[in-house]
C-alpha positions in Angstrom: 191.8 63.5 167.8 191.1 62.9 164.5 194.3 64.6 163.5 196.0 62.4 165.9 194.6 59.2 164.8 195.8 60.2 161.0 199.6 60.9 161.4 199.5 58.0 164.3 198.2 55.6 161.8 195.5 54.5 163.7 192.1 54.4 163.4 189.9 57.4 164.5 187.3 54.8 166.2 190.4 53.7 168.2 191.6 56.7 169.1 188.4 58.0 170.0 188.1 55.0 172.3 191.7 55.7 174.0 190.7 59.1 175.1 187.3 58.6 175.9 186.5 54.7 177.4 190.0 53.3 178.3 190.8 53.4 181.8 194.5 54.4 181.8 194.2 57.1 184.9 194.9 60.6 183.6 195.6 62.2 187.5 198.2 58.9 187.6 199.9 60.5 184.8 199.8 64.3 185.8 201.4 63.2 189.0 204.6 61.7 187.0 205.0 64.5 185.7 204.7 66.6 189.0 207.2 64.2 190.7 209.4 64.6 187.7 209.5 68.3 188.1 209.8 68.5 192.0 212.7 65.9 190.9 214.5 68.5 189.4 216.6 71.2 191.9 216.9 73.7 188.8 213.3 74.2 189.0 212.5 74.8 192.5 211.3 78.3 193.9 209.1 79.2 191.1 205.7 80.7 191.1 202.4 79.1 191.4 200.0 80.9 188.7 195.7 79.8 189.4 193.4 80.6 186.5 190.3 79.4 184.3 190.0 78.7 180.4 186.8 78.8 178.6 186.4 76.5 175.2 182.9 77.5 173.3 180.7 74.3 172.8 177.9 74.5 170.2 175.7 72.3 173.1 174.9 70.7 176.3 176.1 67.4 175.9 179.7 67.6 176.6 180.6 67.0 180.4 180.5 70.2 182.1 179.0 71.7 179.6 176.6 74.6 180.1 175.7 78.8 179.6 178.8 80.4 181.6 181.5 83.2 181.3 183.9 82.6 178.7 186.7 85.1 179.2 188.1 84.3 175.8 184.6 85.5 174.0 183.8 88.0 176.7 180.4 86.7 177.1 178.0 84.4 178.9 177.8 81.5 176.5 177.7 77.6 175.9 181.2 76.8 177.2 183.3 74.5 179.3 185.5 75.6 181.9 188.4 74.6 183.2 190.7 75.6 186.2 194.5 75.5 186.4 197.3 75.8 188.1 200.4 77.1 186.3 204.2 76.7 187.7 206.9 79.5 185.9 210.4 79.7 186.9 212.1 82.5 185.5 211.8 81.7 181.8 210.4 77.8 181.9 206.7 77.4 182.2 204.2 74.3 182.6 200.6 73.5 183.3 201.1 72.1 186.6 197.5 70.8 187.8 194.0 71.6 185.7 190.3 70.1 186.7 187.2 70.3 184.9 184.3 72.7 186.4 181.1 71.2 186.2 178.8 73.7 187.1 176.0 73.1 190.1 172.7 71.9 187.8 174.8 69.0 186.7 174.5 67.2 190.1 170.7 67.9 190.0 168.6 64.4 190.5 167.3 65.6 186.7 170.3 65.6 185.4 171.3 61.5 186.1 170.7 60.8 183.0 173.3 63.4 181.3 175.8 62.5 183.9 175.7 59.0 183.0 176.4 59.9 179.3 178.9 61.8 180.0 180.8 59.4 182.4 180.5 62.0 185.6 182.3 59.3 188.5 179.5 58.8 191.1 181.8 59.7 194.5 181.9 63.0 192.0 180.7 66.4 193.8 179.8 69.7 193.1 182.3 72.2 193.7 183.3 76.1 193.5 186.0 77.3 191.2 187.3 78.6 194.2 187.4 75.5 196.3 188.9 73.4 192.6 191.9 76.0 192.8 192.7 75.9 196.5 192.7 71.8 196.4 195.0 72.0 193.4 197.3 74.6 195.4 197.1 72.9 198.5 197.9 69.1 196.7 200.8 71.4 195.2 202.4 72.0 198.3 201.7 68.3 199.6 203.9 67.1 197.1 207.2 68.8 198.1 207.3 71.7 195.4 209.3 74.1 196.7 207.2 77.5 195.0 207.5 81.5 196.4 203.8 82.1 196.0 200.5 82.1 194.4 198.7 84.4 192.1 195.6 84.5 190.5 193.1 87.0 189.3 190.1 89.1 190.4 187.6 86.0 190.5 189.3 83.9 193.0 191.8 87.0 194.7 188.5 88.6 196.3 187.5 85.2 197.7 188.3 86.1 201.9 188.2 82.2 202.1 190.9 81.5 199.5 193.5 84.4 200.7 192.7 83.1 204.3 193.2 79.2 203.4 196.5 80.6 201.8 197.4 82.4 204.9 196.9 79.4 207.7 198.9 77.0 205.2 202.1 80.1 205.1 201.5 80.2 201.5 202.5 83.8 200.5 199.7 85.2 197.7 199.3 88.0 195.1 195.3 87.9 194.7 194.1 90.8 192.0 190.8 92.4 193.2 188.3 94.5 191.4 189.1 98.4 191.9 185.9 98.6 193.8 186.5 96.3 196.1 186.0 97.5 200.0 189.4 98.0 202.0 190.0 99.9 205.4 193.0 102.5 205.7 192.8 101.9 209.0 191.9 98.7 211.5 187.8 98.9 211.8 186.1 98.4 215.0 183.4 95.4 214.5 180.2 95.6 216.7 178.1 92.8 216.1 174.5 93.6 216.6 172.0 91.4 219.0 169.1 89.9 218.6 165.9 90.2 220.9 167.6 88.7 223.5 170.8 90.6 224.0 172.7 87.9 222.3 175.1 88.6 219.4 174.6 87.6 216.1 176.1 87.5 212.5 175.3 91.2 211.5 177.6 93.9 212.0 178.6 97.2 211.3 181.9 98.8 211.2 181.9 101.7 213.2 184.3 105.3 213.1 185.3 104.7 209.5 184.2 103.7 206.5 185.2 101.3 203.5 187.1 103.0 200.7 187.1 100.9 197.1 190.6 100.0 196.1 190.4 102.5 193.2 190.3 105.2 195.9 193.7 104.5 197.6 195.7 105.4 194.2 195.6 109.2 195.0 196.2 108.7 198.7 199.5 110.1 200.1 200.3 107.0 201.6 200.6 105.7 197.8 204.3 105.8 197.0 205.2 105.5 193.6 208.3 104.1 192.4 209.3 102.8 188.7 210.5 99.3 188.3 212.1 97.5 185.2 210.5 94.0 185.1 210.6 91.4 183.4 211.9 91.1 179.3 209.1 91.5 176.2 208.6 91.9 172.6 209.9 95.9 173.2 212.6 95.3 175.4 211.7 95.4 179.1 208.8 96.1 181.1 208.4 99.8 182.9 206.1 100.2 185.3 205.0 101.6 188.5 204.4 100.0 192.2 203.2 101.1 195.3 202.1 99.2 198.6 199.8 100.4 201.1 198.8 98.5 204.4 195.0 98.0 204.5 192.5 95.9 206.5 189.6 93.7 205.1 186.6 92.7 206.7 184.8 89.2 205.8 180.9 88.3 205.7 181.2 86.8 209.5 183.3 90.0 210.3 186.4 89.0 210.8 189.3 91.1 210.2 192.1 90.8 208.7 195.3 93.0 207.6 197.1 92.8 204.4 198.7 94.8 202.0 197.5 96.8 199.0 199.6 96.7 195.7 198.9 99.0 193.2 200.5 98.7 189.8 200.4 101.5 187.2 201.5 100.7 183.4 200.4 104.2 181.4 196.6 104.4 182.4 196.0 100.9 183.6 195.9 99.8 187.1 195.8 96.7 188.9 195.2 96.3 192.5 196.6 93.2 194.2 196.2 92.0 197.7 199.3 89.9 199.5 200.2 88.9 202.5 203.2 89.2 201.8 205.7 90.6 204.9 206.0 94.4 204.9 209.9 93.8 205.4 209.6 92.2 201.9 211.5 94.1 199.0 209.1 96.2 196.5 210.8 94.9 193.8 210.3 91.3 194.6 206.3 91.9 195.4 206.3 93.5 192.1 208.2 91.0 190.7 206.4 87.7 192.3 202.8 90.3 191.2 203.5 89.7 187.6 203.9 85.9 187.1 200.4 85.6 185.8 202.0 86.5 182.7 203.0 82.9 182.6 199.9 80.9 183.3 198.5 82.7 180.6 201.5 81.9 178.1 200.9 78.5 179.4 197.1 78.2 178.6 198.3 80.0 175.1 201.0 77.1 174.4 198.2 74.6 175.3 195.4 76.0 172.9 197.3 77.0 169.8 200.4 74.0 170.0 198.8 71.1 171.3 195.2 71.5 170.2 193.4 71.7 173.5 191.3 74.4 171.6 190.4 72.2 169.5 189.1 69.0 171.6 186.1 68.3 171.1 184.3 65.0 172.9 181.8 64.0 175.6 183.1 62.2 178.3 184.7 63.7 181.6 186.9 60.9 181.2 188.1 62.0 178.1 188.9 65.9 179.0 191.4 64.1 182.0 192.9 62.3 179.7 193.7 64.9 177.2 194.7 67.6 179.8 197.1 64.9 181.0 198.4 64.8 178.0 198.9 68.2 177.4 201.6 68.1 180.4 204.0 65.7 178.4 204.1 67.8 175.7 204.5 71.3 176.7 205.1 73.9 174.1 208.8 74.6 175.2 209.9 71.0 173.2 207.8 71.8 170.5 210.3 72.4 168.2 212.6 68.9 168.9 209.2 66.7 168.8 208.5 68.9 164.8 212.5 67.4 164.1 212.0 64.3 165.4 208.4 63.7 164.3 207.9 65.4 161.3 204.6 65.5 159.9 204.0 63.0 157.0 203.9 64.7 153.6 200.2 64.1 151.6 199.6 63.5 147.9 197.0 65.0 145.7 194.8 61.9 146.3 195.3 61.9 150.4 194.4 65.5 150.9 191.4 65.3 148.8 190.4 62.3 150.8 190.7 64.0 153.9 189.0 67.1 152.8 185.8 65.1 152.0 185.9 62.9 155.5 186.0 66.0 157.0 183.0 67.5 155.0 181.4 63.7 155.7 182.2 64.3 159.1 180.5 67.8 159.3 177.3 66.5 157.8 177.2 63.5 160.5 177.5 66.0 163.2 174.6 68.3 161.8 172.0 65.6 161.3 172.6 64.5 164.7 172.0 67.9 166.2 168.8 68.6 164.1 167.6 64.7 165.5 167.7 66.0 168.7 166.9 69.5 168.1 164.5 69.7 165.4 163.6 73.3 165.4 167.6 74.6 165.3 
C-alpha cells in the first residue's frame, strides 16, 4: 500500500485509511466484475477452479490470522488463508470469487477483543473451508454463469458433502482425492447395526467386500490406459495418460454413492480424481475439464507476483475485501497496457535515497511495536 500511495501521489495515512476504514463495499465491487464477465458471450462455458492460498504473517493480529497449513511453505505456520474460486476459458483466466478463512478460535467469547481490532462484522460466523468454497460455487451459478464444471484439490474433493452438494445442484465435478482414499469396485451392501433395542443406528459395516485405496485401482485390469495430448506448455504440449473406472463411495451416515475414478499418469506421478461426470462423456473431455486447475493456480500466481497480493500486509478484515476486490480489476492478462499507459514515475538520486530510509524508518517502527507487546521475542 505504501507502494501504491507513492506513485498515486497520495499520502500513505490516506491510503492506509481507503483500504482499511472506508466503507466502499468490496463484495459490491467483485460482483461488477462478475456481471461484467457473465455479460460477455465469448466467455461462457469455461471452468470453475476452487482452491486456497496461504500468505506467512510474522503474528496474530491480522484478521484471520493464526498457526495453519501453508501450502506455499509446506508447513504449519503463522499464516492467513484464503479461499478462491478461479474461472478459465481456454486461454483467459480470472479470480472469480475469494473469501477470507478465519479459523474456529477466532469466534471464541475470548477472542472479542481481537475481533473487534480487527473489524470481524458481528452477523460474522465461523465456517469450514469446505462450506466458504461451495457458497462461492453455488453464488456462481446463481448469477447466470454459464461454466462446464468444477475442480478442486485433495482437501475439499474428499469432502462426501461437497461432491454431493455438487451433484443435487447438476453441477458436473473433477474432485482430486488422496491415493489412499477408500473406494468400492463394486456397489457395497450397508448393514446398519442396532442398538439394545433392535433399532438401527448410525454404525455400519460394509459387508462381502472390502474398501480398496485409490492407489490400488491403477494396476487393475479394468484400468485402461490411453495417451492424450492436452493442453499447450513451455515444451510444447502436454502427454499424458487417462483412465476411468466406475467405483462406489460410502459416506460417514452410510450412504452410497457411485461415481467414477480418473486416474492420470504423467511419467511416475499420479493423480486420482473423482467426477460425476456421465460415463457416456468423452475421455478426452474428462481429461481435458481434469486439468483446469492449472489455471487457478496461474491465477493465484498473476495475483501474488503482478498485483502484490503477496505482499499485503494490514489488520483489518475489512481491508483484505477490499484489496482482493481489487485484485479482480486488474488481472494480470492487462498488465502489460496498464505498464504503457501508467508507467511508473522515474526517481532521482535524492527520491530513492528518501525512500530507502522511510522504509528502514518504517522497519524500526514495526519492530518496537512487536517487542512492546512481546517483550521476550
Amino acid at each position: 500500500m505504501a507502494g501504491i500511495a507513492r506513485e498515486g501521489q497520495v499520502s500513505e495515512q490516506n491510503m492506509q485509511h481507503f483500504m482499511s476504514n472506508a466503507p466502499w463495499s468490496g463484495r459490491g465491487l467483485v460482483e461488477q466484475v462478475q456481471a461484467a464477465i457473465v455479460e460477455r458471450r465469448e466467455l461462457q462455458g469455461g471452468m470453475l477452479i476452487l482452491d486456497e492460498s496461504a500468505d506467512e504473517k510474522s503474528g496474530d493480529s491480522s484478521a484471520g490470522a493464526g498457526c495453519q497449513h501453508n501450502g506455499r511453505l509446506g508447513k504449519i505456520d503463522e499464516s492467513q488463508v484464503g479461499v478462491y474460486l478461479a474461472y478459465a476459458h481456454n486461454q483467459t483466466w480470472t479470480l472469480w470469487d475469494g473469501k477470507l478463512f478465519v479459523p474456529e478460535k477466532w469466534f471464541s467469547a475470548e477472542a472479542a477483543p481481537r475481533r473487534l481490532k480487527a473489524g470481524l462484522p458481528d452477523t460474522q460466523t465461523f465456517q469450514t473451508k469446505v462450506e466458504i468454497g461451495w457458497r462461492m460455487i453455488a453464488r456462481a451459478k446463481a448469477t447466470g454463469l454459464r461454466f462446464e464444471a468444477v475442480a478442486f484439490d485433495s482437501l475439499y474433493g474428499r469432502s462426501h458433502w461437497l461432491r454431493q452438494c455438487c451433484d443435487q445442484a447438476q453441477i458436473e465435478y473433477y474432485a482430486d482425492i488422496p491415493s489412499n482414499y477408500p473406494l468400492y469396485l463394486h456397489i457395497p451392501q450397508v448393514v446398519f447395526e442396532p442398538n439394545k433395542h433392535g433399532e438401527p443406528t448410525h454404525k455400519f459395516t460394509v459387508v462381502g467386500q472390502s474398501a480398496l485405496n485409490a492407489a490400488a485401482f491403477v494396476n487393475l485390469p479394468e484400468a485402461r490406459w490411453e495417451k492424450m495430448t492436452l493442453r499447450p506448455c513451455e515444451r510444447g504440449h502436454l502427454h499424458v495418460e487417462f483412465a476411468r473406472i466406475p467405483v462406489w463411495t460410502v459416506n460417514s451416515a452410510g450412504a452410497i454413492r457411485e461415481e467414477t475414478l480418473l486416474l492420470k499418469r504423467e511419467q511416475a506421478s499420479i493423480r486420482y480424481t473423482l467426477t460425476n461426470a456421465p460415463h457416456t462423456t468423452p475421455l478426452a473431455t474428462v481429461a481435458q475439464r481434469k486439468c483446469q486447475r492449472y489455471f487457478v493456480e496461474r491465477s493465484l500466481q498473476d495475483a501474488k507476483s503482478e498485483l502484490g497480493m503477496a505482499d499485503f500486509q494490514a489488520l483489518k478484515f475489512r481491508a483484505w475485501e477490499h484489496y482482493f476486490a481489487l485484485t479482480l480489476l486488474s488481472v494480470a492478462n492487462i498488465c502489460a497496457l496498464l505498464r504503457a499507459a501508467l508507467p511508473l514515475r522515474q526517481l532521482s538520486p535524492q527520491d530513492a535515497a528518501a525512500l530507502v530510509l522511510q522504509h528502514l524508518d518504517n522497519r524500526i517502527r514495526a519492530r518496537r511495536s512487536r517487542l512492546k507487546k512481546h517483550p521476550s521475542s
